[in-house]
C-alpha positions, 0 to 999 in steps of 0.5 A, a space after each residue: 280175086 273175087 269170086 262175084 262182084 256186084 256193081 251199082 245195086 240198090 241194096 234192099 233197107 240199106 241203100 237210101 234211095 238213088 244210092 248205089 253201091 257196089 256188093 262184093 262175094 267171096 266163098 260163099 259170103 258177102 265180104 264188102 258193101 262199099 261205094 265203090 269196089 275195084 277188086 277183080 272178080 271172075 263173074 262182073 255184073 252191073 245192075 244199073 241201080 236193080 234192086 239186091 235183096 236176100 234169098 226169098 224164104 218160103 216159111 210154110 209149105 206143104 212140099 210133100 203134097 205140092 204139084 199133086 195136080 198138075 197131072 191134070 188137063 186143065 188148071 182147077 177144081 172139078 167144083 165149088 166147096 163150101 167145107 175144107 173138110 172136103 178138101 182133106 177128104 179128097 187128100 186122104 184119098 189121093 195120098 194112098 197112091 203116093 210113094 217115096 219115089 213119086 214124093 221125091 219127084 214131085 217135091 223135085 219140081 217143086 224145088 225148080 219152081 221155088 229157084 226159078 222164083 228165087 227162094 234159097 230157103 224153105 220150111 216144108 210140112 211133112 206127113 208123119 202118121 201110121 198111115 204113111 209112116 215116114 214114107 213122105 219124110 224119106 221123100 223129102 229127104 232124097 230131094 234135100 239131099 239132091 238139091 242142097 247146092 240150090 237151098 236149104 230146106 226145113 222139114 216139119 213133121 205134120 201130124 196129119 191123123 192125131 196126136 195126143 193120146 196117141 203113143 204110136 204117132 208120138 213114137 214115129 215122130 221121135 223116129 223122124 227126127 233120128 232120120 232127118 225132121 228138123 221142127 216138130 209140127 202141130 195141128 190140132 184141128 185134125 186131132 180127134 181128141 181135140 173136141 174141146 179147148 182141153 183136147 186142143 191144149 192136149 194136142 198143143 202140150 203134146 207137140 210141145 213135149 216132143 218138140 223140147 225132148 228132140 231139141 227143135 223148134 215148133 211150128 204149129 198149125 193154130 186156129 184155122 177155123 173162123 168162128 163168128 166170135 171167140 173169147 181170149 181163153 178160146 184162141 189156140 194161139 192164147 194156150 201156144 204162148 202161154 206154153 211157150 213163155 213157161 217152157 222158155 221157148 221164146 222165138 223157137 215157135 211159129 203159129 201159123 193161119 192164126 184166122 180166128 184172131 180176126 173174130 175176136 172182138 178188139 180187147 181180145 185180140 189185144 189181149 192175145 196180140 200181147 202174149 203172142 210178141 210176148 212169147 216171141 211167136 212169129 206169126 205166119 199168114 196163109 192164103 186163106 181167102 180162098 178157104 174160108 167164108 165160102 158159105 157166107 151170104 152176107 158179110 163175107 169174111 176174109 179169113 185172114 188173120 190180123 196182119 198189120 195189127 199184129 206188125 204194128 204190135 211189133 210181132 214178127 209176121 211173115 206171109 207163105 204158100 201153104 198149098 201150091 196146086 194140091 188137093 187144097 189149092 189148085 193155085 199157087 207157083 211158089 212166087 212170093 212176090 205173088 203172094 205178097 200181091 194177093 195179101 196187099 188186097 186182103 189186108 189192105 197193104 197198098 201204101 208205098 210203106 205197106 209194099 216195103 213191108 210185104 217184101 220185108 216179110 218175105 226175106 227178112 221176116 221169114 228167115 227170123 222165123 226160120 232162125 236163119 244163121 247169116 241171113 241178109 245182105 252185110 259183110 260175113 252174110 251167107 251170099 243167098 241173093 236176088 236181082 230184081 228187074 225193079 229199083 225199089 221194094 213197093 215197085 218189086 211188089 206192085 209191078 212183080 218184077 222178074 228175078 233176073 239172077 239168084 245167087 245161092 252161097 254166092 254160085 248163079 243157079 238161075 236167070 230170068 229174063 222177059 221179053 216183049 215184041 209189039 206190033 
């Protein structure tokens, strides 16, 4: 007997459209796709066409900090920024408060929020510094611990306060990966070295060495900024994959934000759009809008980084969080359909195509920049899934359609219903 047999789903970028098929889980895994399956199981359902796709994987969160606002009355910032150095500032501040416990709590909630939106994977960026210590790592870690049945979180060790030239930073980040870190981070707009394009591949070099000693990948931080030009050699991301094609790292490295790639005339983003799919980069999108530009008076940039060139290139680009209701962001509940909404109108993905595209690169983007083994939706799958009330993927963007039922390893750990009554 089957342990969940789904009947009639229209399976995302399998089915044909007005195809139904019958998706069949045992142990954890899907074990048949078929037209018509009429094996018993012990849970039925009939999604009468609904759309099936995989777990939704959050690529790019700040776990450890996430929430840290809703202690708050009322939802949002105190008062206009124009700097984000001020909101990293106020971060500092508030982190001194935070404890292991609390760390757990928060991260704890954040999880729920994450199932309830149907995430079964999520990469989370971690405070490692001489500050903390690895106070936020042990709090990450008591909630992967505690929600592991729910989903498997990355934990990244963020070098919040420097790192090059800095040999006791280096060394907590060696003792993080003896106690769990899975991905070396990188940031080298926080690094006080990192003055100077040689200080920034100072930082870069550094988190490199790291990352190859401990045997995991890297996912960096590259080009926050958004200069009014930038030149080839200027870019973060130029030095990241030139390092990653001479150390072998292809397809174990991340960027992400990558804003600066909009400043740079058109040669010299396709010069660097080039060595990014060379070196096999995935490249993450940031909510960005609402951090960068502030002070423009005419013109007003958008802060994102060069989305649909960087896809039609053929580099792997996913879209994340970041920050969800934290000192940076008082936004955010860790939807990804939302998400993908708010980066339609900013990098102008409104077609039928485009909207396929954004729910793409949260599911199957996302879980290739993770390096997800069997992710997806095919027989020996891991039976991470998401029932969505919609029969298409542009309908799940464009209508944000509730996630009727997430199964993680095959097992239902929540459902989602609306309901409406007019008058």
């Amino acid at each position: 007997m089957l342990d969940l047999l789904l009947k009639n789903c229209t399976v995302f970028d399998q089915t044909a459209a007005g195809q139904k098929m019958d998706v069949a889980v045992h142990q954890g895994h899907v074990t048949q796709i078929a037209d018509s399956i009429t094996e018993p199981a012990r849970r039925l359902l009939d999604l009468d066409g609904r759309l099936l796709v995989p777990g939704f994987v959050e690529s790019h969160m700040h776990l450890d900090l996430a929430l840290m606002n809703d202690d708050v009355q009322e939802p949002g910032r105190d008062h206009f920024f124009t700097s984000p150095t001020e909101l990293n500032a106020a971060m500092l501040n508030r982190r001194r408060t935070f404890t292991r416990e609390s760390i757990a709590e928060r991260a704890g909630r954040a999880l729920d929020l994450a199932t309830r939106h149907g995430i079964t994977a999520l990469r989370a960026q971690c405070h490692v510094d001489p500050e903390v210590g690895l106070t936020h790592l042990e709090g990450l870690l008591d909630a992967r611990e505690k929600y592991q049945s729910r989903i498997d979180l990355q934990i990244v060790t963020f070098p919040q306060l420097g790192l090059a030239d800095r040999p006791d930073i280096q060394d907590l980040m060696r003792a993080a990966f003896k106690s769990g870190a899975d991905v070396m981070g990188c940031a080298s707009n926080l690094d006080p070295v990192a003055q100077d394009a040689e200080g920034i591949r100072q930082h870069i070099d550094t988190a490199f060495d790291l990352a190859m000693q401990a045997g995991v990948d890297l996912d960096a931080h590259a080009d926050l900024g958004l200069p009014r030009r930038v030149g080839l050699e200027d870019l973060e991301v130029v030095h990241l994959a030139r390092r990653t094609i001479a150390n072998g790292y292809q397809g174990r490295v991340a960027a992400g934000h990558v804003c600066a790639l909009d400043s740079a005339d058109p040669q010299t983003a396709i010069a660097a759009i080039d060595l990014i799919r060379e070196a096999q980069i995935s490249v993450i999108s940031q909510p960005d809008m609402y951090r960068l530009g502030r002070a423009d008076q005419q013109g007003v940039r958008r802060g994102l980084t060069r989305v649909r060139q960087l896809l039609q290139a053929g580099v792997n680009v996913t879209f994340a969080s970041n920050n969800v209701r934290d000192a940076y962001r008082p936004l955010g509940n860790l939807n990804l359909l939302e998400e993908g909404l708010i980066l339609s109108y900013g990098a102008f993905m409104d077609a039928r195509e485009d909207l396929q595209t954004l729910l793409r690169m949260c599911t199957f983007n996302a879980a290739k920049a993770l390096r997800l083994p069997n992710y997806g939706i095919y027989p020996g799958s891991q039976a991470d899934l998401v029932v969505l009330n919609a029969n298409c993927a542009s309908e799940a963007i464009a209508r944000q359609a509730e996630k009727l039922y997430i199964f993680k390893n095959g097992a239902l750990i929540a459902a989602n219903w609306q309901k409406s009554e007019l008058y």
